[in-house]
Wavefront OBJ file of the C-alpha trace (Angstrom):
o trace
v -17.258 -14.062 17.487
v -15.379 -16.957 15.987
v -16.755 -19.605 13.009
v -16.187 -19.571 9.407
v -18.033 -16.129 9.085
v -14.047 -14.728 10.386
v -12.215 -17.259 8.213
v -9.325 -15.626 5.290
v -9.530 -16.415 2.221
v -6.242 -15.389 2.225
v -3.293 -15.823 4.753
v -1.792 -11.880 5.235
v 1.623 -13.138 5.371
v 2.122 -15.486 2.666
v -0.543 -14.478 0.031
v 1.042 -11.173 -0.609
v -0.221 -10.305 -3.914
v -3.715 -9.696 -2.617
v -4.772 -7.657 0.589
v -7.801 -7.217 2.632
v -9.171 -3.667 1.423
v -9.210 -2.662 4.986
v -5.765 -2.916 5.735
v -3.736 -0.195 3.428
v -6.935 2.151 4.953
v -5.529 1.214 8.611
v -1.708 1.594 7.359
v -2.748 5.121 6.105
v -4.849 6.288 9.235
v -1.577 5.247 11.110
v 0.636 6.860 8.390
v -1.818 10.079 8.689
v -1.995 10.345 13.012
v 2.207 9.900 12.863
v 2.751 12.818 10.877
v 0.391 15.390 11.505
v 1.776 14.487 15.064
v 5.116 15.400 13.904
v 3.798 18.839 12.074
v 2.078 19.855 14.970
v 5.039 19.197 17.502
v 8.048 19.752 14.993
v 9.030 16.746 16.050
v 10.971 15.482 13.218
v 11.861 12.609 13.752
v 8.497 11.059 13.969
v 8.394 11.623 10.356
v 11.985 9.378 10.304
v 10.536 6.826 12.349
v 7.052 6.774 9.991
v 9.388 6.750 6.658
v 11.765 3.594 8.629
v 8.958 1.938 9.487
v 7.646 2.064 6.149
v 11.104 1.036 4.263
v 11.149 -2.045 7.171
v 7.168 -3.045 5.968
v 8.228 -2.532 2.033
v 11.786 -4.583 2.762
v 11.082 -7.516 5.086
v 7.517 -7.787 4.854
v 4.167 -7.259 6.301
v 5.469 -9.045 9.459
v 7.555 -6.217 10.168
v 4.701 -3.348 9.471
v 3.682 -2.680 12.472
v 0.098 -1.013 11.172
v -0.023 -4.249 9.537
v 0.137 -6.415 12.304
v -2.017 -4.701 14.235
v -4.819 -4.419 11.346
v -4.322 -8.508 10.903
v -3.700 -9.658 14.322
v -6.383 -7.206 16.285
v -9.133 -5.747 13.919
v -9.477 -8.446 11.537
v -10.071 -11.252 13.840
v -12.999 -9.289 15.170
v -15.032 -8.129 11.982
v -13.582 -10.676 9.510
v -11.517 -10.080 6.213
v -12.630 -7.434 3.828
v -12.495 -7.373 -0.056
v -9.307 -8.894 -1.372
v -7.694 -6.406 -3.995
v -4.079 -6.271 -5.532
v -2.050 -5.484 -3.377
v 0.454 -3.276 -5.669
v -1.584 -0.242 -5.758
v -1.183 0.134 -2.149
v 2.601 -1.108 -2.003
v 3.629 1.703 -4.504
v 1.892 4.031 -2.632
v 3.587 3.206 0.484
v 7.105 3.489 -1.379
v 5.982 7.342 -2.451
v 5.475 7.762 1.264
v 8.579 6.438 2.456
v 10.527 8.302 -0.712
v 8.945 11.400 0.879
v 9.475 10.904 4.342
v 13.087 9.970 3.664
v 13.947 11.989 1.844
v 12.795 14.687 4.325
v 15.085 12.924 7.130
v 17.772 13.978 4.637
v 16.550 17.472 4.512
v 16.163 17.833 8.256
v 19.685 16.043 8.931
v 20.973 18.608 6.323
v 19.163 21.934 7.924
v 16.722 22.306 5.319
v 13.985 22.132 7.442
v 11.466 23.770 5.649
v 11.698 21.482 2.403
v 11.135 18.694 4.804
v 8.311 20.013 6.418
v 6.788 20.164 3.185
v 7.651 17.019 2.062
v 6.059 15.536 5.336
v 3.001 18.038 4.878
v 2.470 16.201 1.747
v 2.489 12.793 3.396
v 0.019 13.319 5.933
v -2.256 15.434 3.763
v -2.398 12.573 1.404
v -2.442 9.858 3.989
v -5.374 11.901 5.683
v -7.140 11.938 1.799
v -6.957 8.275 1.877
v -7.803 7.446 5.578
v -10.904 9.630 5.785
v -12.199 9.033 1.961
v -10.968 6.145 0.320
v -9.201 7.467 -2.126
v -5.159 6.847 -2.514
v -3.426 9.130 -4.480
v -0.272 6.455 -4.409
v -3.185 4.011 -5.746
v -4.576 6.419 -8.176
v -0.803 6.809 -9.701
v -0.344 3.293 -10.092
v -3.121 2.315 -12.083
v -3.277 5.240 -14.443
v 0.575 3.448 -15.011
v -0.555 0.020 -15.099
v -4.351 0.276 -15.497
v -6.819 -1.838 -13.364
v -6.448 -5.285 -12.511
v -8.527 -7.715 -10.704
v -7.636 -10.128 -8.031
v -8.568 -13.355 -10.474
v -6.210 -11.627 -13.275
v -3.512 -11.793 -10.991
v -0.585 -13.967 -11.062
v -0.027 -16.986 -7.984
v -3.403 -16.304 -6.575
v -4.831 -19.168 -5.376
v -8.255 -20.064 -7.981
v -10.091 -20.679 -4.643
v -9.365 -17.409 -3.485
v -10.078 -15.633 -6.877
v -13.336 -17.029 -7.135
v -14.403 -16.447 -3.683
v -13.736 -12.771 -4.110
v -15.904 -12.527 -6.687
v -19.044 -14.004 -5.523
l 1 2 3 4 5 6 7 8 9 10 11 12 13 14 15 16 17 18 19 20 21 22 23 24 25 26 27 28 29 30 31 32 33 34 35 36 37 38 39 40 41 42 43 44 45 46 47 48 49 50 51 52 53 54 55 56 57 58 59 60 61 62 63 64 65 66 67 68 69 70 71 72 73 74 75 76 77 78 79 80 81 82 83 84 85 86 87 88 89 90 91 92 93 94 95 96 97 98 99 100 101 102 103 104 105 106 107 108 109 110 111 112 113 114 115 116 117 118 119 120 121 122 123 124 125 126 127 128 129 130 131 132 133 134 135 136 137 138 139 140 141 142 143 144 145 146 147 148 149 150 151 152 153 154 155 156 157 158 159 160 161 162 163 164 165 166 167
């Protein structure tokens, strides 16, 4: 499956203020499978690895986020690029996630355990909310803060890309 019907609008790695809506999904399916994996084996550091791979993503770039590269490199080759959106819904959400998970490799380092089993909890339930339904909590938050915005409203988008989206 190759041709123009598999062609970005948008390069992943250098048009960062949009994003394929299919890849925050993947990051959160990841995000979701991670930590319930670390709840269900107490595995804690799972979580710590989860939380450092999302600070690495958020720091260095989607190069370095490994759900990323995998969602670009593997599974968008082979069914094509999704909707473009604004990608700062999704980037604030994945800063909550790695505040949370964190913040509970503080609490387990510390012996407080249970507050970072919590904190975890509330990472994968919300990861598995978004995964499964669509819905992003992290999302949500940032545009009852910000309100909406539209990929042709934002700044350094390419107009070819903008008007693509749309039509």
């Amino acid at each position: 499956m190759s041709g123009s019907a598999h062609t970005r609008l948008a390069d992943p790695y250098r048009d960062t203020t949009v994003i394929d809506a299919r890849a925050p999904r993947t990051n959160q399916t990841i995000v979701a499978l991670v930590t319930i994996a670390a709840l269900l084996t107490g595995w804690w550091w799972l979580a710590a690895l989860m939380g450092l791979q999302l600070v690495i993503g958020l720091t260095l770039g989607r190069r370095w986020c490994l759900p990323c590269v995998l969602y670009f490199e593997a599974i968008q080759p082979r069914f094509g690029e999704g909707q473009l959106e604004d990608s700062r819904p999704p980037r604030f959400a994945n800063v909550v996630g790695a505040c949370f998970l964190m913040s509970a490799t503080v609490l387990f380092v510390l012996g407080a355990g249970v507050v970072g089993w919590v904190l975890v909890g509330v990472v994968a339930a919300l990861a598995s909310l978004a995964a499964l339904t669509g819905f992003c909590t992290g999302c949500w938050m940032y545009r009852l803060v910000n309100g909406e915005c539209e990929v042709c409203d934002l700044p350094n988008v390419p107009r070819a890309i903008a008007d693509a989206d749309r039509g």
